[in-house]
C-alpha positions, 0 to 999 in steps of 0.5 A, a space after each residue: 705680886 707687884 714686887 717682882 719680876 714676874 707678870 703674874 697677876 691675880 685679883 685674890 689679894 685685892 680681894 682680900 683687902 677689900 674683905 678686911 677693910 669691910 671687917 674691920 671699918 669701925 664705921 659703915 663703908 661707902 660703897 662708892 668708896 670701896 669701888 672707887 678705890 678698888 678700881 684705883 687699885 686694880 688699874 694701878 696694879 695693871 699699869 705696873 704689870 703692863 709696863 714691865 710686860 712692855 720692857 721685858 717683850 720689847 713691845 712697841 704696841 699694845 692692844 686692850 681687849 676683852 671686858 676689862 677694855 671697857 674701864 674708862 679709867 684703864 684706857 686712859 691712863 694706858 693711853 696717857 701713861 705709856 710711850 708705846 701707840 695704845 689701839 683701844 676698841 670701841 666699846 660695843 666690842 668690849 665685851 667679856 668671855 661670857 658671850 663666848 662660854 654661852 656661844 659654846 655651850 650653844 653649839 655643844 647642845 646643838 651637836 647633842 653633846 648634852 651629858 657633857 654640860 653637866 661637870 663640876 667646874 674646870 676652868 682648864 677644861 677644853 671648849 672644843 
């Protein structure tokens, strides 16, 4: 994905290469390794799909938001690598959507919306 034009990103082949590595290190793995070099990866990939984001929009700044604004290493080198302004919020407000499915769900119980609770998995499925 990392190739192209498009600002499609996805995890799945980073994933995949971790699993592979796993599979076929000859020797035990570090665990601190893997992390360490997945999260090299992950940021390096976010950066790359970041800045073509920023010329392809004509953006002339940049919000990090969500769980992922928590990454010491993404807010830096956001911060250090990009020519546009970068509003980074504290971290007692990166949090990750999981609160938020919680909250309604809360709420669906609440208004006795209880049937509802029991779906397979839908990730397009409507919280409202």
């Amino acid at each position: 994905m990392l190739g192209d034009e498009s600002l499609d990103f996805s995890y799945s082949g980073l994933k995949t290469a971790v699993l592979y590595a796993i599979r076929e290190a000859k020797d035990p793995l570090r665990v601190e390794d893997l992390a360490a070099s997945f999260q090299a990866a992950a940021v390096d990939a976010l950066l790359i799909k970041t800045k073509q984001a920023i010329q392809q929009t004509g953006a002339e700044r940049l919000v990090l938001a969500g769980g992922v604004a928590a990454n010491r290493l993404l807010r830096q080198r956001l911060s250090n690598e990009l020519a546009i302004p970068v509003f980074l919020p504290p971290f007692a407000y990166c949090v990750d959507n999981g609160a938020m499915i919680a909250a309604a769900a809360d709420s669906r119980l609440h208004h006795g919306l209880v049937d509802t609770l029991r779906a397979t998995p839908d990730p397009s499925v409507a919280l409202g």
